[in-house]
C-alpha positions in Angstrom: 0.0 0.0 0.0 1.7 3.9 -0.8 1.3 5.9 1.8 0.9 9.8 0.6 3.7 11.6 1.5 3.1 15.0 3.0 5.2 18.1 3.1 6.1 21.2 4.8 2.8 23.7 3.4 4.1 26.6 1.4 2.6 29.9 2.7 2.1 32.1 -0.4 0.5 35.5 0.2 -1.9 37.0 -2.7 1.1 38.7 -5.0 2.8 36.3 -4.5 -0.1 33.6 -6.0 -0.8 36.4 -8.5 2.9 36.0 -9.9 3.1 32.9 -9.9 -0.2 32.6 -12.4 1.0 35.3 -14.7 4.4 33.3 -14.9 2.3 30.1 -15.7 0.5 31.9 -18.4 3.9 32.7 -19.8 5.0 29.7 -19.2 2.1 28.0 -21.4 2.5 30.4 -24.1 6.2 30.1 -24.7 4.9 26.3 -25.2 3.3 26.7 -27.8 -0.5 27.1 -26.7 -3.4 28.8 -28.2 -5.9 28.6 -25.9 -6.5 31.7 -23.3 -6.8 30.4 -20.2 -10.0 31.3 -18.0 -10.2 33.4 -14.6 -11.0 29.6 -13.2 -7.2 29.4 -13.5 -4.9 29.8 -9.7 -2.8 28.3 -7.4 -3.8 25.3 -5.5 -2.8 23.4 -2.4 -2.7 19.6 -2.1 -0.7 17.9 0.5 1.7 20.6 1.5 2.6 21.4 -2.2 1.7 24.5 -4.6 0.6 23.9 -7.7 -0.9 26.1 -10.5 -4.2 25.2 -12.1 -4.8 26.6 -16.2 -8.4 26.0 -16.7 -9.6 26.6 -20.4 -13.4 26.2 -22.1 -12.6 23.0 -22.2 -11.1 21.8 -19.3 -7.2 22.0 -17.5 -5.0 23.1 -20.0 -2.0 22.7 -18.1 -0.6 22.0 -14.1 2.7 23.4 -12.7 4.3 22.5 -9.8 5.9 25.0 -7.6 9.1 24.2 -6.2 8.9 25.5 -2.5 12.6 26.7 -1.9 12.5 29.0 -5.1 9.4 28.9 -6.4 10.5 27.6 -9.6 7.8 26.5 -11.6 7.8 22.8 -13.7 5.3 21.5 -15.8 3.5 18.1 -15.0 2.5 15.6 -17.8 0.3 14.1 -15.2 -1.1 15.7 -12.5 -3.8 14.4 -9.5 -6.8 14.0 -10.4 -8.0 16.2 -7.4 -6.8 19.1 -9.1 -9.3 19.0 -12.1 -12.0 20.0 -9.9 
Protein backbone atom coordinates (compact mmCIF):
# COMPACT_ATOMS: atom_id res chain seq x y z
CA UNK A 1 0.00 0.00 0.00
CA UNK A 2 1.75 3.92 -0.81
CA UNK A 3 1.30 5.88 1.77
CA UNK A 4 0.94 9.79 0.64
CA UNK A 5 3.70 11.64 1.52
CA UNK A 6 3.15 15.00 2.99
CA UNK A 7 5.25 18.07 3.07
CA UNK A 8 6.09 21.21 4.84
CA UNK A 9 2.77 23.72 3.43
CA UNK A 10 4.10 26.61 1.40
CA UNK A 11 2.57 29.94 2.71
CA UNK A 12 2.14 32.06 -0.37
CA UNK A 13 0.53 35.47 0.17
CA UNK A 14 -1.89 36.98 -2.71
CA UNK A 15 1.09 38.75 -5.00
CA UNK A 16 2.79 36.27 -4.51
CA UNK A 17 -0.07 33.63 -6.01
CA UNK A 18 -0.80 36.35 -8.55
CA UNK A 19 2.89 36.03 -9.91
CA UNK A 20 3.06 32.90 -9.92
CA UNK A 21 -0.24 32.57 -12.37
CA UNK A 22 1.00 35.28 -14.73
CA UNK A 23 4.40 33.30 -14.88
CA UNK A 24 2.27 30.11 -15.70
CA UNK A 25 0.50 31.92 -18.45
CA UNK A 26 3.93 32.74 -19.81
CA UNK A 27 5.04 29.69 -19.23
CA UNK A 28 2.08 28.04 -21.40
CA UNK A 29 2.55 30.40 -24.11
CA UNK A 30 6.15 30.08 -24.70
CA UNK A 31 4.88 26.26 -25.21
CA UNK A 32 3.34 26.72 -27.84
CA UNK A 33 -0.48 27.06 -26.69
CA UNK A 34 -3.35 28.84 -28.17
CA UNK A 35 -5.93 28.58 -25.85
CA UNK A 36 -6.49 31.74 -23.29
CA UNK A 37 -6.78 30.40 -20.15
CA UNK A 38 -10.04 31.30 -18.01
CA UNK A 39 -10.17 33.37 -14.58
CA UNK A 40 -11.05 29.65 -13.16
CA UNK A 41 -7.20 29.42 -13.48
CA UNK A 42 -4.88 29.80 -9.70
CA UNK A 43 -2.76 28.30 -7.35
CA UNK A 44 -3.83 25.34 -5.54
CA UNK A 45 -2.79 23.38 -2.38
CA UNK A 46 -2.71 19.59 -2.09
CA UNK A 47 -0.69 17.89 0.51
CA UNK A 48 1.65 20.63 1.46
CA UNK A 49 2.58 21.43 -2.23
CA UNK A 50 1.69 24.45 -4.58
CA UNK A 51 0.61 23.94 -7.67
CA UNK A 52 -0.86 26.12 -10.46
CA UNK A 53 -4.16 25.18 -12.10
CA UNK A 54 -4.81 26.59 -16.21
CA UNK A 55 -8.45 26.01 -16.70
CA UNK A 56 -9.62 26.63 -20.40
CA UNK A 57 -13.40 26.24 -22.13
CA UNK A 58 -12.62 22.97 -22.23
CA UNK A 59 -11.12 21.80 -19.26
CA UNK A 60 -7.22 22.00 -17.46
CA UNK A 61 -4.96 23.11 -20.00
CA UNK A 62 -2.01 22.69 -18.10
CA UNK A 63 -0.56 21.97 -14.13
CA UNK A 64 2.70 23.38 -12.68
CA UNK A 65 4.29 22.47 -9.83
CA UNK A 66 5.86 25.04 -7.60
CA UNK A 67 9.05 24.18 -6.22
CA UNK A 68 8.92 25.55 -2.48
CA UNK A 69 12.62 26.66 -1.86
CA UNK A 70 12.54 28.96 -5.12
CA UNK A 71 9.40 28.90 -6.41
CA UNK A 72 10.46 27.60 -9.63
CA UNK A 73 7.83 26.55 -11.63
CA UNK A 74 7.78 22.81 -13.67
CA UNK A 75 5.27 21.48 -15.80
CA UNK A 76 3.48 18.08 -15.05
CA UNK A 77 2.48 15.61 -17.75
CA UNK A 78 0.33 14.08 -15.22
CA UNK A 79 -1.10 15.73 -12.46
CA UNK A 80 -3.80 14.37 -9.47
CA UNK A 81 -6.81 13.96 -10.37
CA UNK A 82 -7.99 16.22 -7.41
CA UNK A 83 -6.76 19.08 -9.07
CA UNK A 84 -9.32 19.01 -12.06
CA UNK A 85 -12.02 19.97 -9.92
Amino acid sequence: MVKEQTHPHVKLDADQRADLVRRSYAAWFKAGGTETPTERSGVKMRLGLAYVVLHGTGGVLAVYRVRPDNMALRVLKRWPVSLES
